[in-house]
N, C-alpha and C positions, 0 to 999 in steps of 0.2 A: 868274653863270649861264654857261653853257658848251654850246658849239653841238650837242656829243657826244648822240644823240638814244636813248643809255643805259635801260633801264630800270631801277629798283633794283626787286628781288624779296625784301628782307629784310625789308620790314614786315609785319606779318598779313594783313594785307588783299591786298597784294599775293601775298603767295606764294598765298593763295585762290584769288584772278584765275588764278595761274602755271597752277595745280593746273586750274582749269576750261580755260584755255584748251589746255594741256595734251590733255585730254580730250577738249575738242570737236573740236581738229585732228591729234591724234598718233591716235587711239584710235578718232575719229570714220569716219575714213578705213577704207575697204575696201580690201585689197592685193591682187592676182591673186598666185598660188602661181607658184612659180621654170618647173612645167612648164603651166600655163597662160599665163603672158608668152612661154616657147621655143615654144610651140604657134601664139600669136597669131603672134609672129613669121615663125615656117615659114610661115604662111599668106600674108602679106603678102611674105613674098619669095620665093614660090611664085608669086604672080602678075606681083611685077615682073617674074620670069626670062619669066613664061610672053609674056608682054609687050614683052618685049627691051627693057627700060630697064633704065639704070643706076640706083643709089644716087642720085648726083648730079647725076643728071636729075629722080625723082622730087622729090628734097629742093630743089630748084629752083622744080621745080611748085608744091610744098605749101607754099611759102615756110618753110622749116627747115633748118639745117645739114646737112650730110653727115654728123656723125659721128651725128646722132638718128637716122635712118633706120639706118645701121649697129647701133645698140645696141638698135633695135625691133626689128630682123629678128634680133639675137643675143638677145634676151630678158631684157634689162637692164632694162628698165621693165616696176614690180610696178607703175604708176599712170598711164599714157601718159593726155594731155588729151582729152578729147571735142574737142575741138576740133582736134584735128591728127588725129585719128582720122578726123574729119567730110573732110577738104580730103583724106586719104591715100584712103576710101575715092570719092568723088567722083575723084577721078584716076586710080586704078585700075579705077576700076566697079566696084567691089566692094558686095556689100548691107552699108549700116552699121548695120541691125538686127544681122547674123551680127559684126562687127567688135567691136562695143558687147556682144555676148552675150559675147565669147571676153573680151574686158577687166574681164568683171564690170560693166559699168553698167547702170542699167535700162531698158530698150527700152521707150520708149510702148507703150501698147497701143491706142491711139487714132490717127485720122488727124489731121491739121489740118484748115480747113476749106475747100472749094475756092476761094473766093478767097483766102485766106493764103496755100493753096499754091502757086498761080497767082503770087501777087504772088512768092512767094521764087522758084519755080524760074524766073519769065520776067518778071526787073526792067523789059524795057523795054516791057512792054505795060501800059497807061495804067489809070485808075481804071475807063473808060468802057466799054474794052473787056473786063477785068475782070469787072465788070459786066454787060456781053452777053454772057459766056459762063460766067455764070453763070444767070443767067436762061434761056436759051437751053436748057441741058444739064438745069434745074430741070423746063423744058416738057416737054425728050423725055423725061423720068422720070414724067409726069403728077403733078407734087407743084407747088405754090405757090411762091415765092420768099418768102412771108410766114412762114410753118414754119422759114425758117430762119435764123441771123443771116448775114445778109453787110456784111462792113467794107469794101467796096470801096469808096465814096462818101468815105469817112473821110480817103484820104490823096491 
């Protein structure tokens, strides 16, 4: 046996697998068009300029190389991650629904729920206070805190 982590694709079965996985990941995948990535990009370093940061400040920020931010603002990536999108638009202040529209991904259409959001956008406020201001903000809307679920208690 041999440490070489090879797959052989010449039995039946296999090249099947080849052929689905194929499909799921080559075909499955949605690509943004050549002027929809230069578009995104114009946009994103439309704001760095407007911003007066460098490349290699923001690619600093968002923890990512200097030459990504160069090839996102040249329109090199038909598939840029959510996730570097997420941290580019948080640093810029940019809306990441507009970011996510311009890259082709789907934008919720839903909110979270006010304590999810709470917990993600202000990690250091506790279960308890969480909690109070969710309750609190549930009064001044005259609705129950029973109507709706809250996870605050949970972590």
């Amino acid at each position: 046996m041999t440490d070489n982590p090879v797959v052989e694709w010449s039995t039946k079965g296999c090249i099947r697998t080849k052929v689905l996985v194929e499909w799921v990941i080559l075909r499955g995948i949605l690509y943004m068009s050549q002027d929809d990535a230069h578009r995104l990009g114009l946009y994103i370093r439309a704001r760095r300029e407007e911003l007066g940061l460098s490349a290699r400040r923001v690619a600093r920020a968002v923890d990512v190389q200097d030459s990504t931010i160069h090839r996102l603002e040249a329109g090199v990536y038909a598939k840029p991650s959510a996730s570097k999108l997420a941290r580019l638009a948080e640093y810029l202040d940019l809306d990441l629904a507009d970011l996510f529209a311009m890259a082709d991904y789907a934008v919720p259409d839903s909110l979270p729920s006010l304590p999810e959001y709470l917990r993600l956008r202000y990690p250091a406020l506790t279960s308890g206070a969480i909690e109070s201001l969710n309750d609190h903000l549930l009064e001044e809307a005259g609705q129950s805190a029973s109507h709706f679920e809250t996870s605050a208690g949970d972590k």
